[in-house]
N, CA, C and O atoms as CSV, one atom per row, in Angstrom:
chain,resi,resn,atom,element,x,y,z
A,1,UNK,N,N,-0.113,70.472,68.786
A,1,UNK,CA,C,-1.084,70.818,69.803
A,1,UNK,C,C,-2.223,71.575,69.133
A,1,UNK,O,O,-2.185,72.488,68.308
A,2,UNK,N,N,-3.021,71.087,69.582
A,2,UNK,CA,C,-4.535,71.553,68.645
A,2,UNK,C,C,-5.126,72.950,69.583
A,2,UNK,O,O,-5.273,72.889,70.803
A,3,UNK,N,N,-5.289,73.628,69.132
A,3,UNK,CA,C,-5.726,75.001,70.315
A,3,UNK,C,C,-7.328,75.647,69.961
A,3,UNK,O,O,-7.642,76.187,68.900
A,4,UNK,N,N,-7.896,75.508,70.716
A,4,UNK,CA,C,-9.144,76.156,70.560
A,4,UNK,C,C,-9.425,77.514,71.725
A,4,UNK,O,O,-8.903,77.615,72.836
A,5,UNK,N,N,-10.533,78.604,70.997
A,5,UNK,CA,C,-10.343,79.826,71.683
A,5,UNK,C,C,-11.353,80.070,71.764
A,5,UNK,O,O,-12.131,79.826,70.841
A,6,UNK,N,N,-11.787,80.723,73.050
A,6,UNK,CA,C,-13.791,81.047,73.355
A,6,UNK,C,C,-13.868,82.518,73.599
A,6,UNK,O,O,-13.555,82.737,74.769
A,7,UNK,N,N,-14.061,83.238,73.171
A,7,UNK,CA,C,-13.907,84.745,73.465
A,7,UNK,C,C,-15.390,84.985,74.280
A,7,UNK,O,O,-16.437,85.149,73.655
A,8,UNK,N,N,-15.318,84.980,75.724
A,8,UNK,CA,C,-16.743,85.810,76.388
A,8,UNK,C,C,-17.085,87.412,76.957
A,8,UNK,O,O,-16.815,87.930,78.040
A,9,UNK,N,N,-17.710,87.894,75.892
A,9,UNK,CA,C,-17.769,89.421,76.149
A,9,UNK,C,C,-16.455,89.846,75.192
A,9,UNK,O,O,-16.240,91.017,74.880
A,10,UNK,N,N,-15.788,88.962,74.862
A,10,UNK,CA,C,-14.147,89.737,73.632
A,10,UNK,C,C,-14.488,88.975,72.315
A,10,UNK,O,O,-14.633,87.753,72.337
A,11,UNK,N,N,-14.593,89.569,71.377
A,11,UNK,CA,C,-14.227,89.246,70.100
A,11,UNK,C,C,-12.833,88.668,70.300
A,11,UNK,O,O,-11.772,88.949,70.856
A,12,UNK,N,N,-13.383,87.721,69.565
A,12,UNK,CA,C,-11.547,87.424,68.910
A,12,UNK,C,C,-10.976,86.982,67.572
A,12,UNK,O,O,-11.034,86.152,66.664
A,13,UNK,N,N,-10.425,88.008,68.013
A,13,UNK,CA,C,-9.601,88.553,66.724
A,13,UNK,C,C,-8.525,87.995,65.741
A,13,UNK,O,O,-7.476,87.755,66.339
A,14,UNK,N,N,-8.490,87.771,64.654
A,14,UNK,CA,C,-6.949,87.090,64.032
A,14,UNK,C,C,-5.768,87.519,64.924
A,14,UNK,O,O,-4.943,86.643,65.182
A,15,UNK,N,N,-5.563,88.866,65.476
A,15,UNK,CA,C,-4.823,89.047,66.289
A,15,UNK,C,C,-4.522,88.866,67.394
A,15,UNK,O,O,-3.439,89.165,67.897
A,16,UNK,N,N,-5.576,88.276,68.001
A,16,UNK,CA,C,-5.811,87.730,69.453
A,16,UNK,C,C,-4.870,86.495,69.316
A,16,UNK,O,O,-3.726,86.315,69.733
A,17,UNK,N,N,-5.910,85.515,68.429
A,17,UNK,CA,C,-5.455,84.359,68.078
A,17,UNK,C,C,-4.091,84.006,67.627
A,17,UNK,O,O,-3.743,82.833,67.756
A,18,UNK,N,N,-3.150,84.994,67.038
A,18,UNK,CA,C,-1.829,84.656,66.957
A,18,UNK,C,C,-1.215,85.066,68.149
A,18,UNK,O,O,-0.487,84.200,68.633
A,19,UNK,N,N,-1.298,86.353,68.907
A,19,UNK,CA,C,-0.779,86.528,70.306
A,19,UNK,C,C,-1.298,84.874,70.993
A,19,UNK,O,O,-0.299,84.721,71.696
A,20,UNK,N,N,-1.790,84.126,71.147
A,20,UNK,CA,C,-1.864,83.315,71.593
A,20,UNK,C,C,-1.165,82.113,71.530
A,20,UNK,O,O,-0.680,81.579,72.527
A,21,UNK,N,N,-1.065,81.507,70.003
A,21,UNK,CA,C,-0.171,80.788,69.374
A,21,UNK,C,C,0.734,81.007,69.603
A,21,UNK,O,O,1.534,80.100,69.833
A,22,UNK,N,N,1.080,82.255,69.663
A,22,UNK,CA,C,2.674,82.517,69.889
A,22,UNK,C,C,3.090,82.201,71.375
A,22,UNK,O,O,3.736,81.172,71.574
A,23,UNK,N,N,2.771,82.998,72.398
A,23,UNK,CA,C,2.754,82.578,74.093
A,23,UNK,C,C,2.655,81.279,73.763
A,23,UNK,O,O,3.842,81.011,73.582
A,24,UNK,N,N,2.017,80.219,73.546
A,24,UNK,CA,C,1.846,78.813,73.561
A,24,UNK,C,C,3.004,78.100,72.607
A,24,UNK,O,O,3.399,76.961,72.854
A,25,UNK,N,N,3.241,78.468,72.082
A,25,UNK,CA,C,4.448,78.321,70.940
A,25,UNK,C,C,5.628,76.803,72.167
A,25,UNK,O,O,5.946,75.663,71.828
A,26,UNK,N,N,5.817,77.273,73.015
A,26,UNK,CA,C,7.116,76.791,73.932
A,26,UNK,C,C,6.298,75.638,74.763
A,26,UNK,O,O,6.916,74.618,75.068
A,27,UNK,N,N,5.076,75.762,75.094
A,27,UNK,CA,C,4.298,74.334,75.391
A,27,UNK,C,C,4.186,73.798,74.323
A,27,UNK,O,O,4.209,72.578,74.485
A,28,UNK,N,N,4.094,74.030,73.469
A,28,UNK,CA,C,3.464,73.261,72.347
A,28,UNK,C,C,4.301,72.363,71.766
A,28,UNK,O,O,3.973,71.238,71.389
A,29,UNK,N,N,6.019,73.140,71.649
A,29,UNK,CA,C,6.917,72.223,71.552
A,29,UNK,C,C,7.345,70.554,72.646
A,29,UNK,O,O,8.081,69.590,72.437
A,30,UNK,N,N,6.461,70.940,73.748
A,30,UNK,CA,C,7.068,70.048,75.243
A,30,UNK,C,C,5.859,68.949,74.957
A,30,UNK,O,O,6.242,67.847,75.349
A,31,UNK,N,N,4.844,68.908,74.534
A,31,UNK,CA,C,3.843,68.099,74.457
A,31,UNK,C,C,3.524,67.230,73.339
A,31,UNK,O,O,4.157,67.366,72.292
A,32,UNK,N,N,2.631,66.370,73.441
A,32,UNK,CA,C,2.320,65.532,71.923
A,32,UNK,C,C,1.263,66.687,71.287
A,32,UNK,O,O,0.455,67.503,71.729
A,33,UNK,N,N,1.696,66.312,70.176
A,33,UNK,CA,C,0.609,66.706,68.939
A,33,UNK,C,C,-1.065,66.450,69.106
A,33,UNK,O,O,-1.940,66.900,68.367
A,34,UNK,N,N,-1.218,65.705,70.142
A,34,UNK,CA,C,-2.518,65.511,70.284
A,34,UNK,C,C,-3.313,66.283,71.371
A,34,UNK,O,O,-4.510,66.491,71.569
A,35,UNK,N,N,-2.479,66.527,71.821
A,35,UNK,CA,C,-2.494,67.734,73.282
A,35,UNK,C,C,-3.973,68.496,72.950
A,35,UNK,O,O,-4.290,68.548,71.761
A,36,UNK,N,N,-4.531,68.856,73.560
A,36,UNK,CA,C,-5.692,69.887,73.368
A,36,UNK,C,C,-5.803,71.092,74.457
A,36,UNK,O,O,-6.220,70.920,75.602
A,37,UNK,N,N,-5.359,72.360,73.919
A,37,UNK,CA,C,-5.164,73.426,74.844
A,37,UNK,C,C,-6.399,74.365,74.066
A,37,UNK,O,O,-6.407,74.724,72.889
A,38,UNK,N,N,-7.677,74.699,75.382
A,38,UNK,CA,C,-8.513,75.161,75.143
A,38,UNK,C,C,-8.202,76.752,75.863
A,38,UNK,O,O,-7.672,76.683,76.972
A,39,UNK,N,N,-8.473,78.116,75.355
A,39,UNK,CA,C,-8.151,79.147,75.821
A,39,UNK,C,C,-9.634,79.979,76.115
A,39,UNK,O,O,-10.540,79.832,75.295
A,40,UNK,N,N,-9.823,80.791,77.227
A,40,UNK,CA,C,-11.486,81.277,77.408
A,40,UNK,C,C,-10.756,82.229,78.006
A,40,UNK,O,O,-10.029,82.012,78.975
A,41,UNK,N,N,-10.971,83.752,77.249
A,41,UNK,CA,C,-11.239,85.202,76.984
A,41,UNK,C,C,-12.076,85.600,78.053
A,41,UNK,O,O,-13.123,84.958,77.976
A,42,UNK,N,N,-12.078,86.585,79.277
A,42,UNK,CA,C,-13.181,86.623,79.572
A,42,UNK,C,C,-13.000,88.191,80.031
A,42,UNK,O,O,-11.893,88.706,79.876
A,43,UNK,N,N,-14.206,89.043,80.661
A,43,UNK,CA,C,-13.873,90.441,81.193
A,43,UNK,C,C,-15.100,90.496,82.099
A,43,UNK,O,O,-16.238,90.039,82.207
A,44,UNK,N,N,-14.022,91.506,82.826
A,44,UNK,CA,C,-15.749,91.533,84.197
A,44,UNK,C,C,-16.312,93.174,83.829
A,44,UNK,O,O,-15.657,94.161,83.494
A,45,UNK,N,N,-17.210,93.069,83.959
A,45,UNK,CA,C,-18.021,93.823,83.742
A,45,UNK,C,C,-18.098,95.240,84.876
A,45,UNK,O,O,-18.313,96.412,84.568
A,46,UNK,N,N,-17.862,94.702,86.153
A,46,UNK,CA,C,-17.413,95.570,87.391
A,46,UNK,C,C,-16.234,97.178,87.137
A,46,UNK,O,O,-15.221,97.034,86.452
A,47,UNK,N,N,-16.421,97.976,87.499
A,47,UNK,CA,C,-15.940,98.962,86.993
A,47,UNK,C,C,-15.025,99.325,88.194
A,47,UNK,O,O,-14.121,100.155,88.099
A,48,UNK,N,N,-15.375,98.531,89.527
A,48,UNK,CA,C,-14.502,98.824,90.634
A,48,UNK,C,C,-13.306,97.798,90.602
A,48,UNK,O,O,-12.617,97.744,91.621
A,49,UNK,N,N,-12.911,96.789,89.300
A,49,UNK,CA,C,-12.281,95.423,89.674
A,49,UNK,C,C,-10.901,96.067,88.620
A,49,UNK,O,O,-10.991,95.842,87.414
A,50,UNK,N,N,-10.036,96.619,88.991
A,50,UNK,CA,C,-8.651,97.302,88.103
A,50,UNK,C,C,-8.208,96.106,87.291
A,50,UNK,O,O,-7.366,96.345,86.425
A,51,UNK,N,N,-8.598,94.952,87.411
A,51,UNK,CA,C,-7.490,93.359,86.816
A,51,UNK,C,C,-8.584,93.062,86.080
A,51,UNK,O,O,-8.780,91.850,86.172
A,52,UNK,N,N,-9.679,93.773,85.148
A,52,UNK,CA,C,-11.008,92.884,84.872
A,52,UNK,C,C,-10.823,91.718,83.739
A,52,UNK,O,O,-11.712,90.880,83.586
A,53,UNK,N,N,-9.419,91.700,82.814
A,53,UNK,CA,C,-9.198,91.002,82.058
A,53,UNK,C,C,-8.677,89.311,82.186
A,53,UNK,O,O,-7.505,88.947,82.087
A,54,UNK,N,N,-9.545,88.653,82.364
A,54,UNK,CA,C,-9.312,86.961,82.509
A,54,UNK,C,C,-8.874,86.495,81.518
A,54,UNK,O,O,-9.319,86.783,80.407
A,55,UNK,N,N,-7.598,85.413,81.783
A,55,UNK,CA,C,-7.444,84.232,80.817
A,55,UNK,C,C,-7.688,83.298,81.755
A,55,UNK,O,O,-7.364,83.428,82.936
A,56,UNK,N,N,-8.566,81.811,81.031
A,56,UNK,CA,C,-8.655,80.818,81.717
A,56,UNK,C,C,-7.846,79.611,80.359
A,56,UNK,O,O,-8.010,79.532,79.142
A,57,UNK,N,N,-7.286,79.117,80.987
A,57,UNK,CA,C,-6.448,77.573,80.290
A,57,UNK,C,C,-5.921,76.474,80.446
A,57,UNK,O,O,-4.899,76.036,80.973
A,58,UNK,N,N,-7.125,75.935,79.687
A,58,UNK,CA,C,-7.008,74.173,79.706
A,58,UNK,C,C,-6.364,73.525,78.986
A,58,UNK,O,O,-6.606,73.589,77.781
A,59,UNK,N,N,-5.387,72.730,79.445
A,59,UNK,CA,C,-4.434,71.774,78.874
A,59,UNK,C,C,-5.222,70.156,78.843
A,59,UNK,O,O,-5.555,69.713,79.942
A,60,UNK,N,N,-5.393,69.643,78.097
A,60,UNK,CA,C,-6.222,68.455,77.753
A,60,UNK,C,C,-4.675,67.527,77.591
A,60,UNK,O,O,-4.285,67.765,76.448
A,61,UNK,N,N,-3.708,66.616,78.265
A,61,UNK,CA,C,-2.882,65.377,78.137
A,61,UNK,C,C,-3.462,64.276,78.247
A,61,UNK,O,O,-4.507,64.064,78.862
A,62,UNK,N,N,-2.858,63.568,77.697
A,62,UNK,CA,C,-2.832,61.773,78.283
A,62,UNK,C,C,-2.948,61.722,79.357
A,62,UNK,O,O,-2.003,62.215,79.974
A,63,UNK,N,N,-3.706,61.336,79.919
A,63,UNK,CA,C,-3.838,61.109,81.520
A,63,UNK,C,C,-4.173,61.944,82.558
A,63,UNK,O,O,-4.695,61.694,83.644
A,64,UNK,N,N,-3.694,63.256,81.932
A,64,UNK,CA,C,-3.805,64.590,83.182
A,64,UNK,C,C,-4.204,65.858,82.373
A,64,UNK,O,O,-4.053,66.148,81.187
A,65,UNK,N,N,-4.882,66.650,83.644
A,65,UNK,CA,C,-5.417,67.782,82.717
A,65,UNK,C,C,-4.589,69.199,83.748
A,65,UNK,O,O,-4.508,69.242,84.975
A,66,UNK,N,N,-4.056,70.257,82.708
A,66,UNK,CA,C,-3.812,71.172,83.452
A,66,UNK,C,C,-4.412,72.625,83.379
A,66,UNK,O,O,-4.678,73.184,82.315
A,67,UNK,N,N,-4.541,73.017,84.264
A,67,UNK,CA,C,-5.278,74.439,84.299
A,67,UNK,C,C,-4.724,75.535,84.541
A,67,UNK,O,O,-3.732,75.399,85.258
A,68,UNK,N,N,-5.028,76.937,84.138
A,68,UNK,CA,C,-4.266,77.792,84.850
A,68,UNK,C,C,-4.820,78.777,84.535
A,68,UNK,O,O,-5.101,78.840,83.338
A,69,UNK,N,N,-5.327,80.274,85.643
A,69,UNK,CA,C,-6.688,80.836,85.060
A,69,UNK,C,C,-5.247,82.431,85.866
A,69,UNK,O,O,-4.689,82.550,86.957
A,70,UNK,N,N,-5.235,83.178,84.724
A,70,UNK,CA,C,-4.951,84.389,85.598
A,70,UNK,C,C,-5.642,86.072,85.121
A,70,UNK,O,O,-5.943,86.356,83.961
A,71,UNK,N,N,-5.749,86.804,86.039
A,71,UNK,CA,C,-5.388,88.675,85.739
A,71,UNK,C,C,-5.349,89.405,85.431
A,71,UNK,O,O,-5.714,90.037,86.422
A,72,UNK,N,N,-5.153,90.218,84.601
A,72,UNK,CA,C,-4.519,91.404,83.902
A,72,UNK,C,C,-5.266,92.273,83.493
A,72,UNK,O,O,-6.199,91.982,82.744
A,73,UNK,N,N,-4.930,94.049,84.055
A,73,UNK,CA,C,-5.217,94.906,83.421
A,73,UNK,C,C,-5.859,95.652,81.405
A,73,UNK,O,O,-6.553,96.501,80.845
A,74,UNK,N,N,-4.726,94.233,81.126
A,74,UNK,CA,C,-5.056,94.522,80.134
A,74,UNK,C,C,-5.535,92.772,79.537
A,74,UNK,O,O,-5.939,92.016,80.420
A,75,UNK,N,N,-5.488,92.398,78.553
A,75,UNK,CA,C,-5.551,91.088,77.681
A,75,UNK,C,C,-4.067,90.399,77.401
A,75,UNK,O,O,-3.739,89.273,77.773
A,76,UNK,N,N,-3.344,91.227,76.747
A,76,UNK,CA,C,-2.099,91.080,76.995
A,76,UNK,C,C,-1.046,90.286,78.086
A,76,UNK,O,O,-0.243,89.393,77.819
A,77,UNK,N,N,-1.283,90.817,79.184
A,77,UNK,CA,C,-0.499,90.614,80.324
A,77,UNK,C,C,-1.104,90.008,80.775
A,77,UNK,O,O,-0.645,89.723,81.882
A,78,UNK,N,N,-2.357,89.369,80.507
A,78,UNK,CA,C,-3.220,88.287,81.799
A,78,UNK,C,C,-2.823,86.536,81.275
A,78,UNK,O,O,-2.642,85.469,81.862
A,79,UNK,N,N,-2.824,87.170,79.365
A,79,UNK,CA,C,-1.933,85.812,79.095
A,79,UNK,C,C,-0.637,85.441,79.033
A,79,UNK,O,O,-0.243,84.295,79.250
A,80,UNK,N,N,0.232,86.619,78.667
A,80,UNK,CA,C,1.512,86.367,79.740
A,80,UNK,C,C,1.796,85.647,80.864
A,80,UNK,O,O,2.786,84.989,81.182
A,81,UNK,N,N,0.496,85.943,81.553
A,81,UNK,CA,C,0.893,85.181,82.942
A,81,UNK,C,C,0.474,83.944,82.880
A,81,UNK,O,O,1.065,83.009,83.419
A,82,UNK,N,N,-0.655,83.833,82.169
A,82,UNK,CA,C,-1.254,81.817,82.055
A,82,UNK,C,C,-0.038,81.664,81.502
A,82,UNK,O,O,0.539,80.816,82.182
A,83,UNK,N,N,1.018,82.224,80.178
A,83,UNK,CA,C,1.371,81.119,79.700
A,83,UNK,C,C,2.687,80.607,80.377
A,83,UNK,O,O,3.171,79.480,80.282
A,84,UNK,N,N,3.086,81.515,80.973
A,84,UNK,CA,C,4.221,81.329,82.270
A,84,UNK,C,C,4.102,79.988,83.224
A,84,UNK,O,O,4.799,78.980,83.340
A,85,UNK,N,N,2.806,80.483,83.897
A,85,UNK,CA,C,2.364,79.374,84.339
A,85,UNK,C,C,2.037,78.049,83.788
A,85,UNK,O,O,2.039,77.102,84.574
A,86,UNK,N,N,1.758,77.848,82.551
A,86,UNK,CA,C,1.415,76.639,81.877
A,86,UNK,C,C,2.357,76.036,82.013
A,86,UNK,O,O,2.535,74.973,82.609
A,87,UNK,N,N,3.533,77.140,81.065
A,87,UNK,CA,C,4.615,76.005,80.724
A,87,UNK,C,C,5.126,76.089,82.083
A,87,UNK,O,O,5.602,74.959,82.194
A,88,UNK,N,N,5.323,76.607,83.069
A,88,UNK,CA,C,5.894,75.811,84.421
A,88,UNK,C,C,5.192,74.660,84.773
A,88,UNK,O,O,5.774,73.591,84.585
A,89,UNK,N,N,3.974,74.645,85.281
A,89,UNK,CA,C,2.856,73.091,85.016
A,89,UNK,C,C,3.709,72.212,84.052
A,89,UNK,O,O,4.173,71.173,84.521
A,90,UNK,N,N,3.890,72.436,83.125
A,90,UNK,CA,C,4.287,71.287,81.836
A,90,UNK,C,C,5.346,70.641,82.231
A,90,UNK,O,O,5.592,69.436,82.255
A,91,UNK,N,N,6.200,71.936,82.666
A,91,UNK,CA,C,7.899,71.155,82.757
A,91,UNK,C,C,7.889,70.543,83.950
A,91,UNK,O,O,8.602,69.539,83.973
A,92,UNK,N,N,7.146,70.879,85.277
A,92,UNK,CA,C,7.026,70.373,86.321
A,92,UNK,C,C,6.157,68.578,85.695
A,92,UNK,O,O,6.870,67.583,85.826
A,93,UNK,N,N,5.069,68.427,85.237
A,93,UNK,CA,C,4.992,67.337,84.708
A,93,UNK,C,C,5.451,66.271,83.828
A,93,UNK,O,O,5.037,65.116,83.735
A,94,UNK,N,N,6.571,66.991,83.072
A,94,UNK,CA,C,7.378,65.830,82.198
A,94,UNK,C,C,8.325,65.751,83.151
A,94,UNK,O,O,8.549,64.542,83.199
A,95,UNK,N,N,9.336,66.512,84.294
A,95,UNK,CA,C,10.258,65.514,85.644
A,95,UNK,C,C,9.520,64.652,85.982
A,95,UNK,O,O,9.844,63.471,86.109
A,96,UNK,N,N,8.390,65.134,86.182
A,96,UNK,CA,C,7.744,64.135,87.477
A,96,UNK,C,C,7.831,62.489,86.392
A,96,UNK,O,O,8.483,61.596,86.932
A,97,UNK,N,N,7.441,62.268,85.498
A,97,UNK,CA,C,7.229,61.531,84.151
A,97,UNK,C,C,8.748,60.770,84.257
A,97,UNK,O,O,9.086,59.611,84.497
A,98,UNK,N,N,9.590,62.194,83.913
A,98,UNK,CA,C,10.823,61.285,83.215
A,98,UNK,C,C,11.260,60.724,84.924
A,98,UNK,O,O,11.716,59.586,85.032
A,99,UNK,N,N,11.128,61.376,85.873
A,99,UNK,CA,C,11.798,60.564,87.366
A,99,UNK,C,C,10.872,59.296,87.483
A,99,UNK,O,O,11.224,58.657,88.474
A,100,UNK,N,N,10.211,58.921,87.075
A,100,UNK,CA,C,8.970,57.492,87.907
A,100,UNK,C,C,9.611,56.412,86.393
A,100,UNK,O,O,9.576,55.182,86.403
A,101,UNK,N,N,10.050,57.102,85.438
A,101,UNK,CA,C,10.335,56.413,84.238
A,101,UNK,C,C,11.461,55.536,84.779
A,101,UNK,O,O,11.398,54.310,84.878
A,102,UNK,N,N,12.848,56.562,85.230
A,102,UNK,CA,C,14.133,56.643,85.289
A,102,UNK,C,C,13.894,55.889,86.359
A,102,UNK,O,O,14.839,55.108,86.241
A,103,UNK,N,N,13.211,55.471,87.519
A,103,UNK,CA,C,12.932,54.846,88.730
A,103,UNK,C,C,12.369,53.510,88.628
A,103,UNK,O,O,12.746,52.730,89.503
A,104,UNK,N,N,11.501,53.037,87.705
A,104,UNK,CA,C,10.752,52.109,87.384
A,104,UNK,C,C,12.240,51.179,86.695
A,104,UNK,O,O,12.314,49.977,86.949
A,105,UNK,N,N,13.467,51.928,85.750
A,105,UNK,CA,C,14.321,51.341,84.821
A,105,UNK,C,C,15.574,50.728,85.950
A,105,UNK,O,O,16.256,49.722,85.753
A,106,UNK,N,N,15.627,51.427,86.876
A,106,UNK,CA,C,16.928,51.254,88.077
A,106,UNK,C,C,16.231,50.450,88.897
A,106,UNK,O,O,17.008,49.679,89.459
A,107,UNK,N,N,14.972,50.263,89.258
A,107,UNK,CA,C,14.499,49.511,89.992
A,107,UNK,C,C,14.353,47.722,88.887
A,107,UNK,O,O,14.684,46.645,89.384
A,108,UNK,N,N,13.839,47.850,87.514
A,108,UNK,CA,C,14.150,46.600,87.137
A,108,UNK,C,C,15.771,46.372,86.964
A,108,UNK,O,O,15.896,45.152,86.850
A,109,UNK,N,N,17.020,46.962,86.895
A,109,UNK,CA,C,17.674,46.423,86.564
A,109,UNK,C,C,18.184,46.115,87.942
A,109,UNK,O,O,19.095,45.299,87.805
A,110,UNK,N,N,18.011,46.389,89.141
A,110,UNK,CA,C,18.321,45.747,90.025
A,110,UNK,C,C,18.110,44.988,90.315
A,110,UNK,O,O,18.961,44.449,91.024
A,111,UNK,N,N,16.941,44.304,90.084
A,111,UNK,CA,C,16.294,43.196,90.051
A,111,UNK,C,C,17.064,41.569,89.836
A,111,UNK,O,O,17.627,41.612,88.742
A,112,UNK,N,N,17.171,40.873,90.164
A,112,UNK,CA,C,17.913,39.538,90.182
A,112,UNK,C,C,17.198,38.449,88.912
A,112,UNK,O,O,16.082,37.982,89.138
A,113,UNK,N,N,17.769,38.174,87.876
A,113,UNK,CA,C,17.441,37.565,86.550
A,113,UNK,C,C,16.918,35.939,87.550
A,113,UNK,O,O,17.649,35.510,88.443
A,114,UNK,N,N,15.626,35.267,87.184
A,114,UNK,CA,C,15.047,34.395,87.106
A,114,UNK,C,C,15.408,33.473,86.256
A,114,UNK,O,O,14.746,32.441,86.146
C-alpha cells in the first residue's frame, strides 16, 4: 500500500509519518499493494473548538474509494480513530466481496450442465 501525507498548518514530521505507517500497518496487510491511502493533517485555528486536531483518509481500491475523516484533542488520538475506522470500512468491504464471490460460485454450481 503506497501512502501519501499532506500536512495543513502541521509539519510533518519523520515521526508523524511512522505513527502513521504504523496505525495503517493492519489495513495495509487486508489490501493489494496497489492500494493508495492518502492521509491530510489538518488543525483549526478556532480557539473555542477543544477537538481542533483533524485526520482526513482516503483509501484509493479497485473499484471503491473509502473515506474516513475524524477528531482529536490531540494528533495522536484523532488518528487512532481514522484508523479504527478504516480498517472497520476494509473488513466490512472484503465480506461484502468474499459473500457476492461465495454467491455467484453456489449459484453456478447449481446451475444444470448444458
Amino acid at each position: 500500500m503506497q501512502i501519501a501525507i499532506k500536512g495543513r498548518g502541521i509539519p510533518v514530521s519523520d515521526d508523524v509519518r511512522e505513527r502513521v505507517a504504523k496505525r495503517f500497518a493492519k489495513v495495509g496487510k487486508q489490501v493489494s499493494d496497489l492500494a493508495r491511502l492518502e492521509v491530510e493533517l489538518r488543525r483549526e485555528r478556532s480557539s473555542s473548538i477543544p477537538e481542533a486536531e483533524i485526520v482526513e483518509v482516503t483509501l484509493h481500491l479497485k473499484g471503491v474509494t473509502l473515506r474516513a475523516c475524524e477528531r482529536g484533542r490531540d494528533l495522536q488520538s484523532a488518528l487512532n480513530l481514522c484508523a479504527d475506522d478504516m480498517a472497520r470500512q476494509v473488513k466490512r468491504h472484503r465480506d461484502k466481496r468474499r459473500r457476492r464471490r461465495e454467491a455467484r460460485a453456489a449459484a453456478a454450481a447449481l446451475r444444470p450442465a448444458v
